[in-house]
C-alpha positions in Angstrom: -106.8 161.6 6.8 -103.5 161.2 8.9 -102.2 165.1 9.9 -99.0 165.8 9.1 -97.8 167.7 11.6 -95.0 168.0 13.7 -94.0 169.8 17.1 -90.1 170.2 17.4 -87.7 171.4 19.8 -83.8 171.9 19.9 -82.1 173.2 23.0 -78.5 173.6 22.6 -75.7 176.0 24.9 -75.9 177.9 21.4 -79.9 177.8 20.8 -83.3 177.4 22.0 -85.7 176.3 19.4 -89.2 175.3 19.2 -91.1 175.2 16.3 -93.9 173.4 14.9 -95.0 172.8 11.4 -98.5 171.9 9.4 -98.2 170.5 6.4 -101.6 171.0 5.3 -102.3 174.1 6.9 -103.3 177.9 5.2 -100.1 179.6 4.8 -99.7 181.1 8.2 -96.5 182.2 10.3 -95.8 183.3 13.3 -92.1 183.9 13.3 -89.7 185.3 16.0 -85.7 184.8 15.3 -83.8 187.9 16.6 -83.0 188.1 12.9 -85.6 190.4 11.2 -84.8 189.1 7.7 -84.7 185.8 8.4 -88.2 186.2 9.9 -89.2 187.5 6.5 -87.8 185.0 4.8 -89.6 182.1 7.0 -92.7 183.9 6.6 -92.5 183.9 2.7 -91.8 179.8 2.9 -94.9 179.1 5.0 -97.3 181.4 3.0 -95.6 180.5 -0.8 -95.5 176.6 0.5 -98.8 176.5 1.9 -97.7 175.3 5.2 -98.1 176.2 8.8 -95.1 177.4 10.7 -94.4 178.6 14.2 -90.8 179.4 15.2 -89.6 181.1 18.2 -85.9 181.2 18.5 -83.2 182.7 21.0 -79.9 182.3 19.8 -76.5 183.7 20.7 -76.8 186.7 18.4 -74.4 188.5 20.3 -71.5 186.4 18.9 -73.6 186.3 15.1 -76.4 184.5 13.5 -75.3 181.5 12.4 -75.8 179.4 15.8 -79.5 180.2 15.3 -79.3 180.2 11.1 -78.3 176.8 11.5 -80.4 175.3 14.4 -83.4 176.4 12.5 -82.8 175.2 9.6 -82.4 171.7 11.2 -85.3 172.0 13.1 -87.5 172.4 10.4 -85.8 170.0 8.6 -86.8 167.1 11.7 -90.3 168.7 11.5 -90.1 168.1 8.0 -89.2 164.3 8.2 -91.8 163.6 11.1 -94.8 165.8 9.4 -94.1 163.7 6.2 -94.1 160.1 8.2 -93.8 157.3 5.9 -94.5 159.8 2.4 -97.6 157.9 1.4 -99.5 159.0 -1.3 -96.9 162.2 -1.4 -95.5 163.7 -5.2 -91.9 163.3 -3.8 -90.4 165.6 -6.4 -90.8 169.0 -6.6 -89.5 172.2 -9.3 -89.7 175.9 -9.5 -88.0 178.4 -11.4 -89.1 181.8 -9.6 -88.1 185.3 -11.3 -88.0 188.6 -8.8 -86.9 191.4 -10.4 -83.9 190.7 -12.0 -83.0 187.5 -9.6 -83.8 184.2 -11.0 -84.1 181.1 -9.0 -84.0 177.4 -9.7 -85.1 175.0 -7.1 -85.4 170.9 -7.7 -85.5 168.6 -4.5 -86.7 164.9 -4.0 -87.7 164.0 -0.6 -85.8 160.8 -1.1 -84.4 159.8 2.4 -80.8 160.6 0.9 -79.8 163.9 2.4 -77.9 166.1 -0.7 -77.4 169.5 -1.2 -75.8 171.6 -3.9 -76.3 174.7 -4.7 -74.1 177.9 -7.0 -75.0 180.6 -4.7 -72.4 183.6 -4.3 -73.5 185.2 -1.0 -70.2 184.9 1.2 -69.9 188.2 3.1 -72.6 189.9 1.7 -75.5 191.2 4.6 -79.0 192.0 4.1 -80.0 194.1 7.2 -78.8 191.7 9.7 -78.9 189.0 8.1 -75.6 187.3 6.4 -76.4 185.9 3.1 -74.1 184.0 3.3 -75.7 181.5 5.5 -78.7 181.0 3.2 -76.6 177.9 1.8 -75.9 176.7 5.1 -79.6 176.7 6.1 -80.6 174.8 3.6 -77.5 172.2 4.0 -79.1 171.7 7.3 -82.6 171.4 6.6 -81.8 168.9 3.5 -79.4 166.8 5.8 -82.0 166.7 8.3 -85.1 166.2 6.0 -83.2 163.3 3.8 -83.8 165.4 1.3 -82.1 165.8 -1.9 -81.8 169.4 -3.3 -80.5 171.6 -5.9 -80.4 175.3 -6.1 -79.2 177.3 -8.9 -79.0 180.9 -9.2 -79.7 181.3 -13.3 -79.7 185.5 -12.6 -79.4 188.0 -9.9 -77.4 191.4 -8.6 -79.5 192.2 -5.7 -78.8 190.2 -2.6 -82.3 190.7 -1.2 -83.8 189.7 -3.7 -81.4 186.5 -4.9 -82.6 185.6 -1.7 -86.1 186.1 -1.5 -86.1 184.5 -5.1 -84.6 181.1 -3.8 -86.8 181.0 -0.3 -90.1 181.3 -2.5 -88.6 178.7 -5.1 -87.6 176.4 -2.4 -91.4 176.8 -0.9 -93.1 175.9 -4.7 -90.8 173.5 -5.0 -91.4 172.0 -1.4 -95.5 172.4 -1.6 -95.4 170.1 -4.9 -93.1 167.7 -3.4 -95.6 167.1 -0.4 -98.8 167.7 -2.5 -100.7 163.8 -2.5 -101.3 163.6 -5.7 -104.7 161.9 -4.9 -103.7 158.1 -6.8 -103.6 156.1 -3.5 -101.4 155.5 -0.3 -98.2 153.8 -2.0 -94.8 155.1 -0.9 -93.6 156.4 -4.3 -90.9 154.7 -4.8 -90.3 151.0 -6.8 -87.9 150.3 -3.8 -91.6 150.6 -1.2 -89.9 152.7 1.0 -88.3 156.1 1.3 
């Protein structure tokens, strides 16, 4: 069986990225961003997804974290697209609707090869410890342009910023793990068209 794995590096005046990602790995993550919440959040996507991640990042965080919100988020979007190759054999959609406390989250995607991304989430100049919320749309704009991925997320309830968040990373990483799951009926690319 063909790994799907990927090794990725972005090096900008802004950023220096590496990380790497396993598809079929155990849940594990070894996460170092400068942004503590962030961390967490990465953490809760490898180990809800199912997937490997490593992600070491230094970003200009003395001007604020979007530089590095960003370049992460279309870094594991590219390890995303390699890791998945040619989508054999894949489930291509994925759904989760993901209660914590009294957040709500809705997350729907297609790994399609048509980068989309919409998403009702109210988060603009809200922090949660260091971490603007505010850029939780932003990283996932990137990593669904990068990915060619098509992906809705709807906030259905919520008051707590922490935990709107931490509703929609876990729903993102259901989502994502059925979306990349083989579904064990052959190699076809699932798609009439035969390619993705």
């Amino acid at each position: 069986m063909k790994s799907r794995r990927a090794e990725v590096t972005r090096t900008t005046t802004e950023t220096d990225i590496s990380l790497t990602l396993d598809l079929d790995g155990k849940g594990v993550a070894d996460v170092v961003t400068g942004i503590g919440f962030l961390d967490h959040m990465l953490t809760l996507l490898a180990h809800h997804g199912g997937f490997d991640l490593t992600v070491r990042a230094d970003g200009d965080l003395d001007v604020d974290g979007h530089h590095t919100v960003e370049d992460i988020g279309l870094a594991l979007g590219q390890a995303l697209r390699e890791a998945l190759g040619e989508k054999r054999g894949i489930r291509r959609y994925g759904s989760f609707l993901l209660p914590m406390d009294e957040a709500l989250a809705m997350v729907a995607l297609d790994l399609s090869g048509r980068p989309y991304f919409a998403h009702d989430l109210q988060l603009s100049g809200v922090r949660v410890g260091a971490f603007d919320a505010g850029l939780t749309p932003h990283f996932f704009r990137s990593l669904a342009t990068q990915c060619g991925m098509t992906l809705h997320i709807r906030l259905l309830a919520g008051s707590d910023a922490h935990h709107i968040v931490e509703a929609v990373f876990k729903a993102f990483a259901r989502a994502l793990a059925q979306a990349c799951e083989r579904h064990g009926r052959g190699d076809a690319v699932p798609s009439t068209k035969g390619t993705l």
